[in-house]
Structures are given as structure tokens and as C-alpha cells.
C-alpha positions, 0 to 999 in steps of 0.5 A, spaced: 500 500 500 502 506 498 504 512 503 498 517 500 493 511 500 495 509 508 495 516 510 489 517 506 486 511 510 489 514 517 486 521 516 479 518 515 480 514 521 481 518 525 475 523 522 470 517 523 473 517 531 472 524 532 464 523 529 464 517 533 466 521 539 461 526 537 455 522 536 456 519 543 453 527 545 446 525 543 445 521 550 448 527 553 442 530 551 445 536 547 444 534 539 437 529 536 440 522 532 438 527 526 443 533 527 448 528 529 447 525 521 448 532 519 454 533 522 457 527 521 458 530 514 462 537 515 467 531 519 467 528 512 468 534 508 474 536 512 470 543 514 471 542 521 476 537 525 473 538 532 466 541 536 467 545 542 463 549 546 457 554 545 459 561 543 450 563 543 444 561 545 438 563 541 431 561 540 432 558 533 439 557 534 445 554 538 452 557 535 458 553 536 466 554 536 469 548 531 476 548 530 478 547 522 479 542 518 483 542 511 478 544 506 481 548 501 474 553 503 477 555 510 483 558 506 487 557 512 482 559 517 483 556 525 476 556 527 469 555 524 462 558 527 458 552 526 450 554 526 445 549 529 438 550 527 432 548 532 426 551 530 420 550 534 413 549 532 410 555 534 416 560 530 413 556 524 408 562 522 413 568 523 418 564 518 413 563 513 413 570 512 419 570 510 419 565 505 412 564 501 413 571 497 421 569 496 421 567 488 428 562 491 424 559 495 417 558 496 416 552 492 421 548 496 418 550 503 414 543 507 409 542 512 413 538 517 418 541 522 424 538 519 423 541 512 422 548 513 428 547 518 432 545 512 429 550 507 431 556 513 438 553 513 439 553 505 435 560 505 440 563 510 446 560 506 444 562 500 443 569 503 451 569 506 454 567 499 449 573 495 452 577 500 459 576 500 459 576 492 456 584 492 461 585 497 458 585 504 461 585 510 458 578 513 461 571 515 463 567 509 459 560 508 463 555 508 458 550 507 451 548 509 447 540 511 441 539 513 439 543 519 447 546 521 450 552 517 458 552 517 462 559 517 467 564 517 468 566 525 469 573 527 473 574 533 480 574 537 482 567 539 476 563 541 472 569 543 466 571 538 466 578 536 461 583 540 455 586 538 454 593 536 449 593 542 456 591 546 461 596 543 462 603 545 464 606 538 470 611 537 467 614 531 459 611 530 458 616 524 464 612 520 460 605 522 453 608 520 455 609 513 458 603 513 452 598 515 448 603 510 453 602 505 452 594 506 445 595 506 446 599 499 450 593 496 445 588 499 440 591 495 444 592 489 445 585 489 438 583 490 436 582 497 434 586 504 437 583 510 429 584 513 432 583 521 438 589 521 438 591 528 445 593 533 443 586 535 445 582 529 451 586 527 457 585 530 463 590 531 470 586 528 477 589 527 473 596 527 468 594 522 460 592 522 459 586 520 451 583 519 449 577 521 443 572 522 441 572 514 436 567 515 430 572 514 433 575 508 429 576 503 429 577 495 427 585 492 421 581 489 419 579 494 413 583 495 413 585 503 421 587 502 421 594 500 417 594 508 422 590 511 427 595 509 424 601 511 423 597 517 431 596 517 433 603 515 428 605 521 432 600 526 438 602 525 437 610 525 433 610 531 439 606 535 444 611 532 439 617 534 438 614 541 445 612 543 450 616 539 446 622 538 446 621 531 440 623 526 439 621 519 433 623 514 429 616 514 427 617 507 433 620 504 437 614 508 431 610 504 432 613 498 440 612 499 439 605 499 435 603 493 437 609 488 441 606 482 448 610 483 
């Protein structure tokens, strides 16, 4: 047997060990059989080497730090966000809103909890790479299965970057025109993130990155130019409460959707 062939057959040895270690944190109680096969996969495409430990807690999400693997996406990264959905049965109705009426998605959603679970996990993947490709400052998606989306870890060591709630600005202005320009390019590249808030942005190396896309929607999408208004007025508001910085919300508006 060839050197390349034995450590090919070692390397993937030891992922299926990891995944067997991993698999036995379903009888702790932390992730279902289901996710367990999802995850499993994200070993196997060398996106990640090992779980660690919880970065966030929402109510549709755990977030988790992994340590890398050798995927050529992770273009040398150490670390990987890795997002596990676990929607409830009764946040069904308000993720609806943000898929029926979106051209990309409204013949994939389902009926069962296990379906729109997924179609949200692809949506907010699809969102990330539409954002990354019109220059937006955002994680990068490494790779998505399932219910679980891995990306790019914004943070110093193994500490997550704070939100912009939880970070005094030295100079707000030079932010906010950052997250409207992102807004901008957002809606250049034809979707509206629908969720912006100081809550899903946080502040790495000096600069706002947007987070939490699952919500995003297309500019078809018949309800966007809503959402967006609704952005706009989050963001200003925020910046006019804590920084005393105020802003026209109809030129802000107009700033974003205008074609130069």
C-alpha cells in the first residue's frame, strides 16, 4: 500500500473517531440522532476537525466554536462558527413570512418541522454567499447540511466578536455609513437583510459586520421594500438614541435603493 493511500486511510480514521466521539453527545442530551447525521458530514468534508463549546444561545439557534479542518474553503482559517438550527413549532408562522413571497424559495418550503428547518438553513446560506459576492461585510459560508450552517468566525482567539449593542464606538458616524453602505450593496445585489438591528451586527477589527441572514429576503419579494424601511428605521433610531446621531429616514431610504 502506498504512503498517500495509508495516510489517506489514517486521516479518515481518525475523522470517523472524532464523529464517533461526537455522536456519543446525543445521550448527553445536547444534539437529536438527526443533527448528529448532519454533522457527521462537515467531519467528512474536512470543514471542521473538532466541536467545542457554545459561543450563543438563541431561540432558533445554538452557535458553536469548531476548530478547522483542511478544506481548501477555510483558506487557512483556525476556527469555524458552526450554526445549529432548532426551530420550534410555534416560530413556524413568523418564518413563513419570510419565505412564501421569496421567488428562491417558496416552492421548496414543507409542512413538517424538519423541512422548513432545512429550507431556513439553505435560505440563510444562500443569503451569506449573495452577500459576500456584492461585497458585504458578513461571515463567509463555508458550507451548509441539513439543519447546521458552517462559517467564517469573527473574533480574537476563541472569543466571538461583540455586538454593536456591546461596543462603545470611537467614531459611530464612520460605522453608520458603513452598515448603510452594506445595506446599499445588499440591495444592489438583490436582497434586504429584513432583521438589521445593533443586535445582529457585530463590531470586528473596527468594522460592522451583519449577521443572522436567515430572514433575508429577495427585492421581489413583495413585503421587502417594508422590511427595509423597517431596517433603515432600526438602525437610525439606535444611532439617534445612543450616539446622538440623526439621519433623514427617507433620504437614508432613498440612499439605499437609488441606482448610483
Amino acid at each position: 500500500m502506498s504512503m498517500a493511500r495509508m495516510r489517506s486511510k489514517r486521516h479518515r480514521l481518525e475523522r470517523e473517531e472524532i464523529v464517533l466521539k461526537e455522536r456519543r453527545k446525543v445521550d448527553q442530551g445536547i444534539f437529536d440522532s438527526k443533527t448528529m447525521v448532519y454533522l457527521s458530514k462537515f467531519y467528512n468534508k474536512g470543514v471542521i476537525s473538532s466541536l467545542r463549546t457554545p459561543l450563543a444561545r438563541g431561540k432558533e439557534a445554538d452557535i458553536y466554536l469548531a476548530d478547522a479542518g483542511e478544506a481548501e474553503v477555510l483558506d487557512g482559517a483556525k476556527y469555524v462558527t458552526m450554526k445549529f438550527f432548532r426551530i420550534a413549532a410555534s416560530a413556524f408562522m413568523n418564518l413563513n413570512k419570510y419565505i412564501e413571497g421569496d421567488p428562491r424559495f417558496s416552492r421548496q418550503i414543507g409542512r413538517t418541522r424538519e423541512s422548513i428547518i432545512n429550507t431556513w438553513c439553505k435560505k440563510e446560506f444562500g443569503n451569506l454567499v449573495v452577500a459576500k459576492d456584492a461585497g458585504v461585510h458578513a461571515p463567509t459560508p463555508y458550507m451548509f447540511n441539513g439543519n447546521i450552517i458552517a462559517m467564517e468566525f469573527l473574533g480574537d482567539n476563541e472569543t466571538i466578536a461583540p455586538s454593536l449593542n456591546d461596543t462603545e464606538l470611537d467614531d459611530p458616524e464612520k460605522v453608520l455609513r458603513s452598515i448603510i453602505g452594506d445595506m446599499k450593496k445588499l440591495n444592489n445585489g438583490g436582497i434586504v437583510h429584513a432583521d438589521v438591528s445593533e443586535y445582529n451586527i457585530l463590531m470586528y477589527n473596527g468594522i460592522p459586520y451583519m449577521i443572522d441572514f436567515g430572514q433575508a429576503v429577495s427585492t421581489r419579494h413583495p413585503n421587502s421594500q417594508e422590511f427595509l424601511q423597517r431596517d433603515v428605521t432600526n438602525i437610525l433610531q439606535y444611532f439617534a438614541k445612543k450616539y446622538k446621531i440623526r439621519k433623514n429616514q427617507d433620504e437614508v431610504y432613498r440612499q439605499i435603493t437609488s441606482s448610483s
